[in-house]
Structures are given as structure tokens and as C-alpha cells.
C-alpha positions in Angstrom: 0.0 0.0 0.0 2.5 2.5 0.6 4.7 1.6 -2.5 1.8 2.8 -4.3 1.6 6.3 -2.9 5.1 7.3 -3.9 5.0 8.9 -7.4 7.8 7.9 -9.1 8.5 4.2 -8.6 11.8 4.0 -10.9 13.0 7.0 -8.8 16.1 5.1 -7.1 16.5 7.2 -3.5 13.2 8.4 -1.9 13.7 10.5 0.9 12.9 9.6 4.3 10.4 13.0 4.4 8.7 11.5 1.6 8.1 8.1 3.4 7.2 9.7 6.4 4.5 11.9 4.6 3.3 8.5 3.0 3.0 6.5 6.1 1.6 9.9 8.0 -1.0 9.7 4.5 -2.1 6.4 4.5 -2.9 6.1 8.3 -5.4 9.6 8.2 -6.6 7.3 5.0 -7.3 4.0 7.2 -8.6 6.3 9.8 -10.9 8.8 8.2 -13.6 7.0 5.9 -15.0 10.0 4.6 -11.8 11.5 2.6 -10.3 7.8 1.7 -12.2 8.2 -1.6 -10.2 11.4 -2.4 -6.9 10.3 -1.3 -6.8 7.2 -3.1 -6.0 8.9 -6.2 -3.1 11.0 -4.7 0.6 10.2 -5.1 3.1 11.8 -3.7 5.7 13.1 -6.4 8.4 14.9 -4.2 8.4 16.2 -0.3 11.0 18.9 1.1 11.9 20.2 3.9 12.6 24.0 3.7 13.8 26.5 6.2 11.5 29.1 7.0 13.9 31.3 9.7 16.5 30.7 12.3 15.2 27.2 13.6 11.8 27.2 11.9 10.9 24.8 9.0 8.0 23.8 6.9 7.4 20.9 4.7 6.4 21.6 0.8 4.7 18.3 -0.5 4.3 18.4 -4.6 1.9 15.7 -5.6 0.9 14.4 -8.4 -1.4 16.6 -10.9 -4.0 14.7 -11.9 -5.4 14.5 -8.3 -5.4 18.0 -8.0 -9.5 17.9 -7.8 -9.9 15.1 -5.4 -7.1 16.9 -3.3 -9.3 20.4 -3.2 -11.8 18.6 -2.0 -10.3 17.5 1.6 -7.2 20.1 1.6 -7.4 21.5 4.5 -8.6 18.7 6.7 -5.7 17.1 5.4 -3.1 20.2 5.8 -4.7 20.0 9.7 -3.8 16.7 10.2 -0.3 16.6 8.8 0.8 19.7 10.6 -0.5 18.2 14.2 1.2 14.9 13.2 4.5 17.2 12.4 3.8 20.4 14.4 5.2 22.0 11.6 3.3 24.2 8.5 2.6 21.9 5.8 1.8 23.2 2.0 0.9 20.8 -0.5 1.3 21.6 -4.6 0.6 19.9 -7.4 3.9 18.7 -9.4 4.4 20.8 -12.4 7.6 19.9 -15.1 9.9 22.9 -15.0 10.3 24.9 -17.8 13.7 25.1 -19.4 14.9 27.7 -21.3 14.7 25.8 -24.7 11.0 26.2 -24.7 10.9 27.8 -28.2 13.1 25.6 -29.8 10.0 22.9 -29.5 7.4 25.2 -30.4 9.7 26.7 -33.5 7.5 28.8 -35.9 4.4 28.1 -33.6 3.0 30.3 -30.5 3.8 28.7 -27.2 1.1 27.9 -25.0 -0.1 29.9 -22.6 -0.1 26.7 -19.7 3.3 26.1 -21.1 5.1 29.5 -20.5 7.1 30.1 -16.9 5.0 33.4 -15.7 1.7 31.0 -16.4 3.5 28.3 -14.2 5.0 30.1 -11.7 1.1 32.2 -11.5 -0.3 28.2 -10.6 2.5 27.9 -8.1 1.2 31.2 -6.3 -2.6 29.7 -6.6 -1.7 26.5 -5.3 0.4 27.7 -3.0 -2.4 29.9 -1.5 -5.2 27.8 -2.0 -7.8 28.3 0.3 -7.4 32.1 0.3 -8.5 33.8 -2.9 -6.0 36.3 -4.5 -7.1 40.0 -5.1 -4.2 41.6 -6.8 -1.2 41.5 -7.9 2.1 44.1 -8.3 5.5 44.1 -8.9 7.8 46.2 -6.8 11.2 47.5 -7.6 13.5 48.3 -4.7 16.2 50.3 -5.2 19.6 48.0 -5.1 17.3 44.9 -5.1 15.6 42.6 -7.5 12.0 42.4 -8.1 9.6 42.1 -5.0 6.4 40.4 -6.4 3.3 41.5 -3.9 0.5 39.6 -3.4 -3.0 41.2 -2.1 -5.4 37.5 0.2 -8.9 38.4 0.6 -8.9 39.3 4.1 -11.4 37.0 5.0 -9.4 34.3 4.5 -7.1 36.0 6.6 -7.4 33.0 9.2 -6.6 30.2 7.3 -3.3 31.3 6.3 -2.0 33.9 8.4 -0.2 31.5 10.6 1.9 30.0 7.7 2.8 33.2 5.7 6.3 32.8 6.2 6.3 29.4 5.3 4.3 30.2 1.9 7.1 33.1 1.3 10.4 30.3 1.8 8.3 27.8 -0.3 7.6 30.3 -3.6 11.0 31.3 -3.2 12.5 27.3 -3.4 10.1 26.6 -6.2 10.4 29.7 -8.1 13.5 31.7 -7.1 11.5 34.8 -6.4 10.4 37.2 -3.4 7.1 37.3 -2.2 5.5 39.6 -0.2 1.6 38.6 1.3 -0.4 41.4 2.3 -4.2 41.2 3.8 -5.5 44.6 2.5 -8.1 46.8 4.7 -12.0 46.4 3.8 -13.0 49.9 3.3 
């Protein structure tokens, strides 16, 4: 059962974070009858452990993207559960194939696909990455001396559900993507 929730079974090293989250997965499965039909689908692809600040950390789990629906569906109960199991913040993304720069050698004299391009990926990453919060807006920012600050704006009523784990969100964009985040809850006027 638990060979069949890792991802990748030609991979040859599996980290130990990844069997842990699989174990940690199948038990809330055995345990919880009401989201075992939505987990059963799910594999997971990839699990790291990034640091957040000076002895803080947070676990980003990619899974596999075709169970992206099912995985909506019991999110958060599931995000609950792992981070009591770990005491840590857990954030769970779908696996997406990075784009390499020789993107328009294989689309040569055609338009690339919008899905395809690395601002339309990177855009998912922020979604995913924020999912039970809805995003308002967007903006770039341009410190003097620094590179690009990309600002997001959460609904503040779904300031709850991820206001605890905001740093954690911030060190996770930054290991997928490279880039700085900034969240911000704006003011209901």
C-alpha cells in the first residue's frame, strides 16, 4: 500500500520525508472513511523540507497533478492533520515539469502555449500555493539596489486560514520559483 503512494517508482533514492508523509497519509486514509475516496487517487511526487527562519521549517509536498481535484476537496482537513502529526506548517502543490529555457526551440515557428510558459506556471505555483485564500491583486515592486519584489494582495477573509503560515508560503515560492514574495491582507473599506 505504501509503495503505491510514492510517485515515481523508478526513482532510485526516496527521501525519508517523503516516506514519512506516506505513512503519515495512508494512516489519516485507514482512519478517516470519509476522505479515503479522495486520497486514493493522490501520489506523492516529491516532499521537502525548507527553512523558514533561524530554527523554523515547513514541509512543501508536490503531488501528483492529476489528483489536484480530489485533493481540493479535503485540503485543508488534510493540511490540519499533517501539521499536528508534524507540528510544523505543511503546504501541498501539485507537481508541475519545470520549464527550461529551450521552450521555443519545440514550439519553433508556432505560438507557445499559454499553460506552457514560466510566468503561467509560476502564476499556478502562487494559486496553489495559497489555496484556500482567494487572491485579489497583484504588483511588482522594484526596490532600489534589489531585485523584483512580487506583492500579493489575500482576501482578508481568508485571513485566518493562512496567516499562521505566511512565512512558510514566502520560503516555499521562493524554493520553487526563485522569487520574493511579499503577502499582504488589504483593509475592507
Amino acid at each position: 500500500m505504501q509503495s503505491d503512494k510514492l510517485g515515481n517508482k523508478n526513482r532510485a533514492t526516496v527521501n525519508e520525508i517523503t516516506k514519512n508523509l506516506t505513512t503519515v497519509l495512508t494512516r489519516i486514509q485507514e482512519n478517516d472513511q470519509s476522505i479515503k475516496k479522495d486520497l486514493e487517487s493522490l501520489k506523492i511526487e516529491n516532499a521537502n523540507e525548507i527553512s523558514v527562519g533561524a530554527d523554523k521549517r515547513c514541509y512543501l509536498v508536490q503531488v501528483n497533478e492529476s489528483s489536484v481535484k480530489n485533493l481540493q476537496n479535503v485540503h485543508s482537513d488534510i493540511v490540519k492533520k499533517l501539521e499536528e502529526h508534524f507540528s510544523t506548517p505543511v503546504v501541498i502543490v501539485p507537481y508541475r515539469k519545470k520549464i527550461n529555457g529551450k521552450l521555443f526551440r519545440k514550439f519553433r515557428g508556432n505560438k507557445v502555449q499559454r499553460d506552457k510558459t514560466l510566468s503561467a506556471v509560476y502564476d499556478s505555483y502562487l494559486e496553489d500555493l495559497l489555496y484556500p485564500a482567494t487572491i485579489v491583486g497583484k504588483r511588482v515592486r522594484y526596490p532600489k539596489g534589489k531585485s523584483r519584489v512580487y506583492k500579493v494582495f489575500v482576501d482578508p477573509l481568508d485571513k485566518e486560514s493562512i496567516e499562521y503560515k505566511v512565512n512558510a508560503i514566502v520560503a516555499c515560492y521562493k524554493g520553487l520559483t526563485n522569487r520574493e514574495l511579499a503577502i499582504e491582507f488589504p483593509q475592507q473599506a
